[in-house]
C-alpha positions in Angstrom: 12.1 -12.9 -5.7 12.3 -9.3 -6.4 10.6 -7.1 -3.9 8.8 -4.2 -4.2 9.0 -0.7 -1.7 5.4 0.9 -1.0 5.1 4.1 0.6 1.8 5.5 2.2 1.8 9.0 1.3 -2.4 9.8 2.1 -4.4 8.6 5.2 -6.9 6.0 4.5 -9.5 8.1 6.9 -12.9 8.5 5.7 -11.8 6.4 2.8 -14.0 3.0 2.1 -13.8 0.1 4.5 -12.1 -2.4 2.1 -9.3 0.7 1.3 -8.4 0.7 4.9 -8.1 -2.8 5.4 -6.2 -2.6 1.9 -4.0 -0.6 3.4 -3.7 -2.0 7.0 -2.8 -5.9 4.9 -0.1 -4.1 3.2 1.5 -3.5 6.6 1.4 0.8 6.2 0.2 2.2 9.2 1.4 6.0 9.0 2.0 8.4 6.6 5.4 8.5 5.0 6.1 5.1 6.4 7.9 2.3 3.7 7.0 -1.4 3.3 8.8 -3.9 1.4 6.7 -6.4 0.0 7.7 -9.2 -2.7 6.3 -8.2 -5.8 3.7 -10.5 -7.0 0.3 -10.4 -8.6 -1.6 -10.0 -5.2 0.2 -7.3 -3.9 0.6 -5.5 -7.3 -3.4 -5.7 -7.3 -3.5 -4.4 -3.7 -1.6 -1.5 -4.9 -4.0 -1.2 -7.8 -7.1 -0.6 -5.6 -5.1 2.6 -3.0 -3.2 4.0 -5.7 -4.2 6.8 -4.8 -3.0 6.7 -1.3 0.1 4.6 -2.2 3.6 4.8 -4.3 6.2 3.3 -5.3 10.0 4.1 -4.5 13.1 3.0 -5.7 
């Protein structure tokens, strides 16, 4: 499966509850830290909802 590297480049404080926990399911705990994830239609929807706190990397 191909997988997928998220990066959490702005904190999820004072964001909305369901962000955070968005962000805390993703596994990204600090800024600048990277996940890898498998890229699938949950995650990819996850990403959708803190894209503004999230990016991709190669």
């Amino acid at each position: 499966m191909t997988m997928i590297k998220i990066k959490l480049v702005k904190s999820p404080i004072g964001k909305p509850e369901t962000h955070r926990r968005t962000i805390e399911a993703l596994g990204l705990r600090k800024i600048g830290q990277v996940v890898e994830k498998n890229d699938t239609p949950q995650i990819r929807g996850m990403i959708h909802q803190v894209d503004y706190m999230v990016e991709i990397v190669d």
